[in-house]
LUMMI-455214 format. One record per residue (C-alpha): residue number from 1; x, y, z. Coordinates in Angstrom, 3 decimals. Each point is the difference from the previous one (the first is absolute). Example, Ala and Ser with C-alpha at 12.3 -4.5 7.8 and 13.67 -1.06 7.14 Angstrom:
# residues 2
(1, (12.300, -4.500, 7.800));
(2, (1.370, 3.440, -0.660));
# end
This chain:
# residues 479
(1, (0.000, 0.000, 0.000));
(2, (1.685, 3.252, -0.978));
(3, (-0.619, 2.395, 2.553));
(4, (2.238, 2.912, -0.953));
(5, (-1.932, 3.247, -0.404));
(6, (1.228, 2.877, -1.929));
(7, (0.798, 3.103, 1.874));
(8, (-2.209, 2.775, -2.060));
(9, (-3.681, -1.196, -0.625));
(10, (-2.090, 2.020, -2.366));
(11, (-3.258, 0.544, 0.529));
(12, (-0.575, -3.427, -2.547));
(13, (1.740, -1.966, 2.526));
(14, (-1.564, 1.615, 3.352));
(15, (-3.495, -0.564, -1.583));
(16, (1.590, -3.446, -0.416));
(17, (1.158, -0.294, 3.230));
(18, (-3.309, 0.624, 1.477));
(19, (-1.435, -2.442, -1.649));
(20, (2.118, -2.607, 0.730));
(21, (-0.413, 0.757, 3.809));
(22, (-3.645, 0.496, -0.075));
(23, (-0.650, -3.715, -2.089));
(24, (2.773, -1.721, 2.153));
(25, (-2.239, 1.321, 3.533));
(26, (-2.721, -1.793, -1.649));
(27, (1.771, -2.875, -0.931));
(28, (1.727, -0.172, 4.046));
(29, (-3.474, 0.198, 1.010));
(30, (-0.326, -3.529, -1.084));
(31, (2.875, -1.203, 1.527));
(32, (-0.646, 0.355, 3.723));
(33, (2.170, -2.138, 2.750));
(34, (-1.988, -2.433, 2.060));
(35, (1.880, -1.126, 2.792));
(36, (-1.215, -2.545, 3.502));
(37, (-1.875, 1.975, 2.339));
(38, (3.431, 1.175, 2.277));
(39, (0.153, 0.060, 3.362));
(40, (1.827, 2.672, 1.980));
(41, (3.375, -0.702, 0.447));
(42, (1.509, -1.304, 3.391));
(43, (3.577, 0.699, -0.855));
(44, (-0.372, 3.368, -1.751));
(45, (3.193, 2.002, 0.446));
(46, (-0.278, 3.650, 0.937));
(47, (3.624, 1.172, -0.933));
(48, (1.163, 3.791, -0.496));
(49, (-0.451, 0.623, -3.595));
(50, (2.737, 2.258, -1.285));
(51, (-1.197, 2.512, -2.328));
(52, (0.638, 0.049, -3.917));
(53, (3.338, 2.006, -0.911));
(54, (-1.381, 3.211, -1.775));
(55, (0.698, 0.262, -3.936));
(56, (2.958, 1.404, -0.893));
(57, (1.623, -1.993, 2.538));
(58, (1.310, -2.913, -1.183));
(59, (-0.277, -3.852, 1.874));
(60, (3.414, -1.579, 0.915));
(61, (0.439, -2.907, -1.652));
(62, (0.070, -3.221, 2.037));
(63, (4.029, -0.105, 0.184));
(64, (-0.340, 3.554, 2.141));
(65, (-2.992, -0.385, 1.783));
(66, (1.016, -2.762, 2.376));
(67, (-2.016, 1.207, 3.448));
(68, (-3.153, -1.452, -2.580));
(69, (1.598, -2.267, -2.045));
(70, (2.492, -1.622, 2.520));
(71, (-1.195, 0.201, 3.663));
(72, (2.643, -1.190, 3.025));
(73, (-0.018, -3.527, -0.238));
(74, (-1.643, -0.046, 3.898));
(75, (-2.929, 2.177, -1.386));
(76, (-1.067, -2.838, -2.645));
(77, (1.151, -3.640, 2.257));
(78, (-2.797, 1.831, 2.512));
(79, (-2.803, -0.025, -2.600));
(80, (-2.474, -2.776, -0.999));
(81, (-0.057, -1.023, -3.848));
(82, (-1.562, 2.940, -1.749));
(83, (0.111, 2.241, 3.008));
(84, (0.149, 3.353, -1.010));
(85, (3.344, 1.778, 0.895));
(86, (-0.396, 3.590, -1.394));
(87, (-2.994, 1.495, -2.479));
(88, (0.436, 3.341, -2.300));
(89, (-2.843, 1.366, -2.268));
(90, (1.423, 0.830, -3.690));
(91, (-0.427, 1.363, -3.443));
(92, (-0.078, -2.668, -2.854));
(93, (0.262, 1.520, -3.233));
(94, (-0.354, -0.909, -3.749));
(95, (3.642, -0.680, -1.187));
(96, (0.676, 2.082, 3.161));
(97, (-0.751, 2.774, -1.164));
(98, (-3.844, 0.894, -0.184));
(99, (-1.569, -0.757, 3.555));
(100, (-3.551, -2.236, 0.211));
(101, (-2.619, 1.209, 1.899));
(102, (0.382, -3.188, 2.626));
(103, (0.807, -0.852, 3.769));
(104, (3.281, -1.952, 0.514));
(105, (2.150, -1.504, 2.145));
(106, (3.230, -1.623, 0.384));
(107, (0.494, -2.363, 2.916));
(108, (3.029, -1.830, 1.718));
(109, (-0.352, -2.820, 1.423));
(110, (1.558, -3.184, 1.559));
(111, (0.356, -3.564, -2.670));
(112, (1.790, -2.501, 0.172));
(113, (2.283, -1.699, -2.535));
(114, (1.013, -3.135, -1.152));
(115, (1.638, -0.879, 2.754));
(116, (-2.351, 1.232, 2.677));
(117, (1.717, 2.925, 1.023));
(118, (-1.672, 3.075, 0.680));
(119, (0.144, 3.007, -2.855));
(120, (-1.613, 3.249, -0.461));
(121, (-1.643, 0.167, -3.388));
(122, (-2.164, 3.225, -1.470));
(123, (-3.690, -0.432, -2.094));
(124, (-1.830, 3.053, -1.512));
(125, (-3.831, 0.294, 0.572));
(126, (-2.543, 1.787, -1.770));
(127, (-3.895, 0.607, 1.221));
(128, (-2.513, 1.033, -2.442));
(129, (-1.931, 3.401, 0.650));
(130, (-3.376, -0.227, 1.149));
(131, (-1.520, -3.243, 2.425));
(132, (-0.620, -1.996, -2.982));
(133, (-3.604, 0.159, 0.803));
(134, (0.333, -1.582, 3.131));
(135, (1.022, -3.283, -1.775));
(136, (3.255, -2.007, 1.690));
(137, (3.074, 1.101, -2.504));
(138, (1.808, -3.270, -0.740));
(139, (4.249, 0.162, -0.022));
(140, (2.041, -0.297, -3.496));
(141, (3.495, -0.945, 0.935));
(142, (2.130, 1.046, -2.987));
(143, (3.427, -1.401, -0.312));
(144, (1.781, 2.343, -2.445));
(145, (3.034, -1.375, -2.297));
(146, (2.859, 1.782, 1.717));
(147, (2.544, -2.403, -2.058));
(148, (3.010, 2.396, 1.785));
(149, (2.565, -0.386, 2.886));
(150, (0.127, 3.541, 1.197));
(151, (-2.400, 1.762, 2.408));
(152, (-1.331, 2.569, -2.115));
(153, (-1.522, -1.997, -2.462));
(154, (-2.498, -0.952, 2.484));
(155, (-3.656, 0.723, -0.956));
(156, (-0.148, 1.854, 3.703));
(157, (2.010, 2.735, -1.460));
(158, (-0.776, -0.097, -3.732));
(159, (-3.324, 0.746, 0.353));
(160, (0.894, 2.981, 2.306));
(161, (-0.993, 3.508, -1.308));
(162, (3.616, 1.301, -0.441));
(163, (1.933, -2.687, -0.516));
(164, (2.590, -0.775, -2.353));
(165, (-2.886, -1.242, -2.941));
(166, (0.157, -3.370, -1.086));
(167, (1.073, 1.054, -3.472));
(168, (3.171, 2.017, 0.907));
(169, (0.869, -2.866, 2.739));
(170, (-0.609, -2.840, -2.274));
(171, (-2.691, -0.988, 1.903));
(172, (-3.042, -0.031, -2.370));
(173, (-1.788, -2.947, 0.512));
(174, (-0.964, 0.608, 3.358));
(175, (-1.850, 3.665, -0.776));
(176, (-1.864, -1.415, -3.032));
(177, (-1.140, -3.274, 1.494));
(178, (-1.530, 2.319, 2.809));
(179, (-2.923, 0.240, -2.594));
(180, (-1.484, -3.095, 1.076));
(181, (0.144, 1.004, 4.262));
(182, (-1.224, 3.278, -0.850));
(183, (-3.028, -1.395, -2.420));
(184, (-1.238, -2.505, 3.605));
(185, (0.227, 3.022, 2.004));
(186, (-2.346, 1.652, -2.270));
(187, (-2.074, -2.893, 0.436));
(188, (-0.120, 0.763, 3.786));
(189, (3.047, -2.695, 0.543));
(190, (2.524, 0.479, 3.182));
(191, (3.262, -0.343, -1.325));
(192, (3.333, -1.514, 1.397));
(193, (2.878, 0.553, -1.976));
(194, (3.271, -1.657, 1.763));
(195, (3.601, 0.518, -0.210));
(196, (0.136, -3.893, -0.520));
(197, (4.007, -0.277, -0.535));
(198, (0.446, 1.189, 3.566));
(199, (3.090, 2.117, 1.856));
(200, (2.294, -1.620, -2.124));
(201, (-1.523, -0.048, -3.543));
(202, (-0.054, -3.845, -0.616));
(203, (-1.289, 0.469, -3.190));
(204, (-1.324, -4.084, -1.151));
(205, (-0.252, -1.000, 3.631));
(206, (-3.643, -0.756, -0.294));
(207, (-0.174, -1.784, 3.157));
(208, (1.164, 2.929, 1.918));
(209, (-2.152, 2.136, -2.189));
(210, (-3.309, -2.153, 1.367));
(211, (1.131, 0.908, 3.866));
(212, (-0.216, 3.358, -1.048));
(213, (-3.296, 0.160, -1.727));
(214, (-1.691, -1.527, 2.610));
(215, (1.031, 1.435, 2.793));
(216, (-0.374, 3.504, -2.261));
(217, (-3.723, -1.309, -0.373));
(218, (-0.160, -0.467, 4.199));
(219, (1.479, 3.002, 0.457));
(220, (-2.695, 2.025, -2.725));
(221, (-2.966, -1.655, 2.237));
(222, (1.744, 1.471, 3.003));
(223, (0.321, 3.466, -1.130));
(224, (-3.264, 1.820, 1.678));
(225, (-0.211, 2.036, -2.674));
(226, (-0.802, -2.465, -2.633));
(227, (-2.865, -1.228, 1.569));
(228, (0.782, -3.455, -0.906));
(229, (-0.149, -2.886, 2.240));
(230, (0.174, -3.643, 0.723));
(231, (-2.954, -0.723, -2.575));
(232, (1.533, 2.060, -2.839));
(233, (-0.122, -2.273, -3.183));
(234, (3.909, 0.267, -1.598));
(235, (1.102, -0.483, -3.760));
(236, (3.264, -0.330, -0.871));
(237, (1.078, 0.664, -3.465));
(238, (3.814, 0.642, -1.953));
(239, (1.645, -0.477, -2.966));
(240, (3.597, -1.162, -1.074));
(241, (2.333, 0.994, 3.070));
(242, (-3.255, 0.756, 1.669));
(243, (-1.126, -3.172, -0.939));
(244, (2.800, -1.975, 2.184));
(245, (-1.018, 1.640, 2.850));
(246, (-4.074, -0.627, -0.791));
(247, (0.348, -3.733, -0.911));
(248, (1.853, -0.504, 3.725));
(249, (-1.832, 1.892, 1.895));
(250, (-3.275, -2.329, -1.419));
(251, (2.203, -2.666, 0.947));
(252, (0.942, 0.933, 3.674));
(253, (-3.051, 1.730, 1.044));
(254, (-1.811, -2.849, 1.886));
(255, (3.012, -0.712, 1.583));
(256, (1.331, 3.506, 0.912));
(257, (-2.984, 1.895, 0.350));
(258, (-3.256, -2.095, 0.022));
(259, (-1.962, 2.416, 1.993));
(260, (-0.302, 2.255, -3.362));
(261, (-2.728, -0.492, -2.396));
(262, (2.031, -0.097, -3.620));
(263, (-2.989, -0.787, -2.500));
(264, (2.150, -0.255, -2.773));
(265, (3.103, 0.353, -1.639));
(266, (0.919, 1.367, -3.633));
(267, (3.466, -0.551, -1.512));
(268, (1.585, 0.355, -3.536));
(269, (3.179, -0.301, -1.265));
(270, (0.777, -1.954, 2.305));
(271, (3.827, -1.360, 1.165));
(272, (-1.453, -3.244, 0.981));
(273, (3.592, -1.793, 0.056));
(274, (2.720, 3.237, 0.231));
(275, (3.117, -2.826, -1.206));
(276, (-2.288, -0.585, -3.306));
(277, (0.043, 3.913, -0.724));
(278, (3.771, 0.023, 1.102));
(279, (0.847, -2.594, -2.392));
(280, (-2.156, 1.578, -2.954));
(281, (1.326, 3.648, 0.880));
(282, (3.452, -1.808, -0.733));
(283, (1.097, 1.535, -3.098));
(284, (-3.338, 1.781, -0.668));
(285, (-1.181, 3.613, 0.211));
(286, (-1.355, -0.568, 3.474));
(287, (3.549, -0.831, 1.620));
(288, (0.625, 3.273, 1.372));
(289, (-2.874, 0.102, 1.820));
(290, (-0.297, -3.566, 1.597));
(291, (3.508, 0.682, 1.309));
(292, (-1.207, 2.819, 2.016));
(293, (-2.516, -2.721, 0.965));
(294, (2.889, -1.908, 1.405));
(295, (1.887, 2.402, 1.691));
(296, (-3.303, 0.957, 1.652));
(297, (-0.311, -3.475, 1.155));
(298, (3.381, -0.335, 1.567));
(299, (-1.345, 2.906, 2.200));
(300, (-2.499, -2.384, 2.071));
(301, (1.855, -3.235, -0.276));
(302, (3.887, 0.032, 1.502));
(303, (0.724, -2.938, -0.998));
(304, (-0.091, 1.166, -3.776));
(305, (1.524, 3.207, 0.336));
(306, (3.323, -2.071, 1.662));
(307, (-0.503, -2.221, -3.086));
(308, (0.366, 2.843, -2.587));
(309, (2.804, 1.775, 2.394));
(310, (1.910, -3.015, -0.623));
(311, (-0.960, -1.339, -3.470));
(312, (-0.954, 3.138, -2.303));
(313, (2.426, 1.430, -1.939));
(314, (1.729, 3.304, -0.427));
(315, (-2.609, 1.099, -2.616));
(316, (-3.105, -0.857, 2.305));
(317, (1.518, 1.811, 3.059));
(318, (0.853, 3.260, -1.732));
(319, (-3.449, -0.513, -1.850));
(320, (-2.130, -0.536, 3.566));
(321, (0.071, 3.659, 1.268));
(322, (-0.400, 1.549, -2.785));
(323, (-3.127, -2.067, -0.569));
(324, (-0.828, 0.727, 3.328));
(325, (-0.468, 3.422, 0.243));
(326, (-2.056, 0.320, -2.960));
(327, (-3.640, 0.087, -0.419));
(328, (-2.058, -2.681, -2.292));
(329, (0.522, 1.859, -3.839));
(330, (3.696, 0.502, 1.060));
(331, (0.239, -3.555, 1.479));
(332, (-0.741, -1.667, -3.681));
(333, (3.108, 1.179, -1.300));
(334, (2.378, -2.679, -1.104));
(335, (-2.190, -2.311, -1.947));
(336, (1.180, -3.134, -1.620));
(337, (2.068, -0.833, 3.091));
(338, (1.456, -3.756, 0.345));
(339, (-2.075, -0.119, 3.298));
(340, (1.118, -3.927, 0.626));
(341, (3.451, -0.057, -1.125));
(342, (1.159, 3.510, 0.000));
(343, (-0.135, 1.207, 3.721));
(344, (1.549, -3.248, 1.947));
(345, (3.109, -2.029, -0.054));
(346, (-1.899, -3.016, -0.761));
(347, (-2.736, -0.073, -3.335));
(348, (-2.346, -1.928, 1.884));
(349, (-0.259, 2.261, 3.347));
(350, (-3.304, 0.483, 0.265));
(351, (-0.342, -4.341, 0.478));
(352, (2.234, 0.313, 3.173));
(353, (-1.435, -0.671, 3.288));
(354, (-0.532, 3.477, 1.253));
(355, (-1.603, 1.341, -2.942));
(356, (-2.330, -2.725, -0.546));
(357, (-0.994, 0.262, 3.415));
(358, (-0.359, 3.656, -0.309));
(359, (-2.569, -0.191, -3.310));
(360, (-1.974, -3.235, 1.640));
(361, (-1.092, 2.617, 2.726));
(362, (-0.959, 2.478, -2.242));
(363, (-1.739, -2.547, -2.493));
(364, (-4.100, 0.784, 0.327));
(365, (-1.872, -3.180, 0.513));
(366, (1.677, -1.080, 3.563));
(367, (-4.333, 0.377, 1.181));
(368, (-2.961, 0.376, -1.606));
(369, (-1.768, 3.065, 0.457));
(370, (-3.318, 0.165, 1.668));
(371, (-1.719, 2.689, -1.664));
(372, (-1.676, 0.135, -3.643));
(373, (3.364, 0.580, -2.573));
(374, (0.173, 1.876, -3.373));
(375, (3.505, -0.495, -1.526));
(376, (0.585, 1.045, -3.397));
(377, (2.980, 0.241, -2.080));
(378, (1.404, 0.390, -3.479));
(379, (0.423, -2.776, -1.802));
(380, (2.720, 1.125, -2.140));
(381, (1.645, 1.920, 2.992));
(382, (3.493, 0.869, 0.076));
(383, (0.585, 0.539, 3.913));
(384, (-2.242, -1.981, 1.594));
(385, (-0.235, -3.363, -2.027));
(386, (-3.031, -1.820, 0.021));
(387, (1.085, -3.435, 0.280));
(388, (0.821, 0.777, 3.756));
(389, (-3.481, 1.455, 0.329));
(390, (-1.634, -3.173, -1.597));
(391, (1.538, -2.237, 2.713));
(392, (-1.019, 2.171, 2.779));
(393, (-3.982, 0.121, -0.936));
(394, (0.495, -3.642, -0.371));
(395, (1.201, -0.777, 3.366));
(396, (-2.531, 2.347, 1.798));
(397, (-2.847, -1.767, -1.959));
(398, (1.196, -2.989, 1.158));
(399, (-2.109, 1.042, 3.257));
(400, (-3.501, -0.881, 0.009));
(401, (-0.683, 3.613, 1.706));
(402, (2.036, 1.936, -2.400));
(403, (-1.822, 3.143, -1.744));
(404, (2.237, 0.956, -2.795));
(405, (-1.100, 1.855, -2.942));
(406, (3.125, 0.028, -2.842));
(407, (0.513, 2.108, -3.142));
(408, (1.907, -0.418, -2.357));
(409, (0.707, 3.098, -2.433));
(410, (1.012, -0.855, -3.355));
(411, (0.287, 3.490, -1.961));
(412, (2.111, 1.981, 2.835));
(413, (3.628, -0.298, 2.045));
(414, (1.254, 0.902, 3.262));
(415, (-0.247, 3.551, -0.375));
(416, (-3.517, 0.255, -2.302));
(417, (-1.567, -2.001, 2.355));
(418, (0.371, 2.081, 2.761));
(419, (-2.069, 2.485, -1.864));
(420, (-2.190, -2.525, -1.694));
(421, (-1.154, -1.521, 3.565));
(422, (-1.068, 3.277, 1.909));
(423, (-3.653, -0.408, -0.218));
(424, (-0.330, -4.114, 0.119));
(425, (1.757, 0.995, 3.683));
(426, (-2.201, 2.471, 1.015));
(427, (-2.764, -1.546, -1.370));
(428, (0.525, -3.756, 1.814));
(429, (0.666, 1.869, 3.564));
(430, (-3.056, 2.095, 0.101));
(431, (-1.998, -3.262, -0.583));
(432, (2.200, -1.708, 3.268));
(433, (-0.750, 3.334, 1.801));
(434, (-3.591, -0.348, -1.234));
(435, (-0.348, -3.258, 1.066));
(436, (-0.350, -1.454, -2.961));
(437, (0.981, -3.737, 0.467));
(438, (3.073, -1.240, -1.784));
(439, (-0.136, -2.782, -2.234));
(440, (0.515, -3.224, 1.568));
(441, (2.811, -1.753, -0.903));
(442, (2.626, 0.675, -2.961));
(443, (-0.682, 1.730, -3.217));
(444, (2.625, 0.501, -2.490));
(445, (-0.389, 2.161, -2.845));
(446, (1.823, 0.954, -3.353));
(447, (-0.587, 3.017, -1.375));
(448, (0.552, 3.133, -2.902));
(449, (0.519, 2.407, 2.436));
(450, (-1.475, 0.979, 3.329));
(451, (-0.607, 3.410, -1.005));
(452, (-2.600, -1.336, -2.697));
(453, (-2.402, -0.846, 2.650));
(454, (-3.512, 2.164, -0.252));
(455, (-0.667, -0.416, 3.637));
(456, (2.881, 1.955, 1.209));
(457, (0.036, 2.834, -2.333));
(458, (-2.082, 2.326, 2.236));
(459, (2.852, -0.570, 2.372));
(460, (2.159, 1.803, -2.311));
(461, (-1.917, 2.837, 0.168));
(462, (-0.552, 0.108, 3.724));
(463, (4.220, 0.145, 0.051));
(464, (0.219, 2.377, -2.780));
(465, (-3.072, 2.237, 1.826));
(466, (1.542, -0.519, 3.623));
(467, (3.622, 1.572, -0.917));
(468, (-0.905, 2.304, -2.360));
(469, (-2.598, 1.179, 3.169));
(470, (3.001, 0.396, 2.190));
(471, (1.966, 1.837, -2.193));
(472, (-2.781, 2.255, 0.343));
(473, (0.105, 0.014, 3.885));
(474, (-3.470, -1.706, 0.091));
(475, (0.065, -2.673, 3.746));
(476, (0.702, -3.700, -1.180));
(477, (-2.955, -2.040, 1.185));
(478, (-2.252, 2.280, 1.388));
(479, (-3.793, -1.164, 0.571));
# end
């Protein structure tokens, strides 16, 4: 969806605009959220609520803000999972630059990671205008495509009014994909947008990305000002990097966080097997950026990170901070790398013990999820291969109780899909928020192109309506 408006409308365009706006408020008229009847929350958190920064001033990014971003270590080892530490209202902006007419928040708040050790990790909230007509909001927990080792590519600061903007950082995915988060608050949606690569920036560490997200959803119901609660019916939805994170946090909810009521999940692009797009990166355009995916990894799991101190070579390490410090655009460069035979002192590296025990962990399919599914993915796709994706619907469905509905896409690729898919998302959460019932068992379905679908076209317009009404200053989700 292009969402770039010029910056001098005529009076064609304005009468244009209008329109658009006034047909798109009919068309989100349709769309309402119906949520469980909530309950008033027993664990609401009434924390001091630091006030936005006011425009000119610019946010820090995350690297010099650490009294949010990095609380003492004693601070976060006394909190509860999703415990809120610290809460700040802010401006979110489109391609930080042109403010919407919204209330939002950014939260820290105590995880956990991988190896059960307490960590501080940050979510952004937003909260339709209006009461929604007294009807129970439901949660969308969006898990952005960071795809980037350094702090300020997180979507906590991109989306800040202010900030560096994603273009000029290299950063673009994450303020275009904010489309689809914007378009469910316009539908009266909550919205939970974490920093799911943590302190560090593990970017690929999907099981540390799924502590996050769920204890960023917790930590959302806790925040009094939400007005969420125990009862609040969650979605989770992400695509390609944000996909990794989506598919294990399906995977580890019942476990982690049963107590939350996740009524479905909606991934594309998805990295079901992170080795398989290693070894197809190898040599490929995608290598630059699946090595990023691997230095991010190192940054959860020890064990690799002394593997590559002692088996890269000279090339890799002087590669590694460069790649590092750069944001997702910047982190492609360097394509047609040897990925498998270039990096190590061995051509078969990534077959040694510590690797392969590294990429079983962050292999999807280790637990079937227990909410409805919609995976979709490119069949021809270039980063995330589909064979991987295949195997993984396969094993959940070998579980009587498994809800998984899978599309295939025949006339897209990584990158077309992520447009292509938009609506289909949008359109297959409000009918989980709605209470629509899922389809029982698994469905698998090949199709043209997801974006040929009639039923989700007035979706499109609701998105285009929504941001072009906030570039306006009109309130998001008012009823």
């Amino acid at each position: 969806m292009n969402t770039v408006i010029p910056g001098k409308l005529g009076r064609f365009r304005t009468a244009v605009l209008v329109a658009l706006i006034a047909i798109a408020a009919q068309v989100a008229a349709g769309i309402p959220a119906i949520a469980a009847p909530a309950e008033q929350n027993p664990v609401a958190q009434q924390v001091p609520v630091q006030p936005p920064l006011p425009f000119p001033i610019p946010p820090s990014p995350p690297e010099l803000d650490p009294a949010f971003y990095a609380p003492p270590a004693d601070v976060v080892a006394s909190k509860q999972p999703g415990e809120i530490i610290a809460a700040r209202a802010v401006h979110l902006a489109f391609y930080s630059t042109i403010p919407f007419n919204i209330d939002a928040w950014q939260l820290s708040y105590r995880s956990t990671n991988t190896r059960d050790e307490p960590i501080a990790a940050v979510t952004t909230l937003m909260k339709p205008r209006g009461d929604n007509g007294g009807v129970p909001r439901p949660l969308l927990s969006y898990q952005f495509p960071q795809d980037s080792n350094a702090q300020y590519c997180a979507p906590s600061y991109v989306l800040q009014q202010a900030s560096v903007p994603g273009n000029i950082s290299g950063q673009f995915d994450i303020p275009f994909e904010f489309v689809l988060p914007l378009t469910g608050l316009g539908a009266g949606w909550a919205v939970a947008m974490p920093d799911h690569e943590g302190p560090n920036s593990a970017f690929a560490a999907g099981p540390l990305g799924a502590r996050i997200t769920l204890d960023g959803i917790r930590a959302a119901e806790n925040f009094e000002p939400m007005g969420l609660g125990p009862q609040t019916k969650v979605g989770l939805a992400g695509y390609s990097g944000g996909a990794i994170t989506t598919g294990h946090t399906a995977e580890l909810a019942a476990s982690y966080a049963p107590e939350l009521d996740i009524v479905g999940a909606s991934e594309g692009g998805v990295p079901a097997d992170i080795k398989a797009m290693y070894q197809m990166a190898s040599g490929n355009l995608g290598s630059g950026l699946i090595f990023s995916g691997l230095l991010g990894v190192e940054r959860e799991y020890p064990e690799l990170a002394a593997y590559n101190a002692q088996h890269m070579n000279a090339f890799g390490k002087a590669l590694a901070p460069v790649k590092n410090s750069l944001c997702l655009y910047s982190a492609a460069i360097l394509p047609f790398m040897n990925l498998e035979g270039g990096l190590y002192d061995s051509p078969n590296a990534l077959n040694d013990p510590v690797p392969t025990k590294v990429f079983d962990a962050l292999r999807m399919g280790h637990a079937v999820p227990d909410m409805p599914m919609f995976i979709f993915n490119s069949n021809p796709d270039w980063i995330a291969p589909v064979g991987p994706v295949n195997a993984l619907v396969d094993q959940y469905c070998r579980d009587p109780k498994a809800q998984v509905q899978y599309t295939r896409d025949h006339f897209s690729e990584h990158i077309t899909l992520e447009i292509d898919s938009l609506a289909r998302v949008l359109l297959w959460l409000k009918e989980r928020f709605d209470g629509v019932p899922a389809q029982p068992g698994c469905a698998i379905h090949d199709e043209g192109s997801m974006a040929l679908d009639p039923a989700s076209w007035p979706i499109w317009l609701q998105g285009a309506g929504t941001v072009l009404a906030g570039l306006v200053q009109q309130p998001i989700g008012s009823r």
